[in-house]
C-alpha positions as CSV (number, residue, x, y, z in Angstrom):
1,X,0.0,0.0,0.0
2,X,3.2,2.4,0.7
3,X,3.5,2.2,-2.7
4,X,0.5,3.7,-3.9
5,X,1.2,6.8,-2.1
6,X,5.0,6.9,-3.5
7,X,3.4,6.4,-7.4
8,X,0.8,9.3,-6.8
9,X,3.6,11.7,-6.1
10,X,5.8,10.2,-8.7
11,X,8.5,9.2,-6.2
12,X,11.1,6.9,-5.6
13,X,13.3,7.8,-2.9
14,X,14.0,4.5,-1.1
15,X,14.2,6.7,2.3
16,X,11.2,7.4,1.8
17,X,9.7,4.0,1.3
18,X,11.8,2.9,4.3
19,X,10.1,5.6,6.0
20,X,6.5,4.0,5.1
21,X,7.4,0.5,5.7
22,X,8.0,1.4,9.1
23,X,5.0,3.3,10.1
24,X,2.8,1.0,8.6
25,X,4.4,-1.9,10.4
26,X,3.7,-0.5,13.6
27,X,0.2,0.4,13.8
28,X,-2.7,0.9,11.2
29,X,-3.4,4.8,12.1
30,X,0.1,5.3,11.2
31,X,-0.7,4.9,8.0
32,X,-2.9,8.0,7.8
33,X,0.3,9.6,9.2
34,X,2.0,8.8,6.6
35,X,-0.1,10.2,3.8
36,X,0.1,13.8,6.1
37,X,3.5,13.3,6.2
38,X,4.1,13.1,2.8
39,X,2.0,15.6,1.1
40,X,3.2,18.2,3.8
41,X,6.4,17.2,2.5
């Protein structure tokens, strides 16, 4: 699923999959984080 938000902004910066491997490993509302994260960013 980490994907999905890495192809919508046309990314591929393996820190930043790193980064959203290990939110959503830890808990399912990180996930939301994540998408905040990354469109802030």
């Amino acid at each position: 699923m980490y994907n999905a938000i890495i192809d919508a902004l046309g990314m591929s910066d393996l820190n930043l999959i790193d980064f959203n491997i290990s939110a959503l490993s830890s808990s399912p509302s990180s996930e939301a984080k994540v998408s905040i994260k990354v469109e802030s960013d």
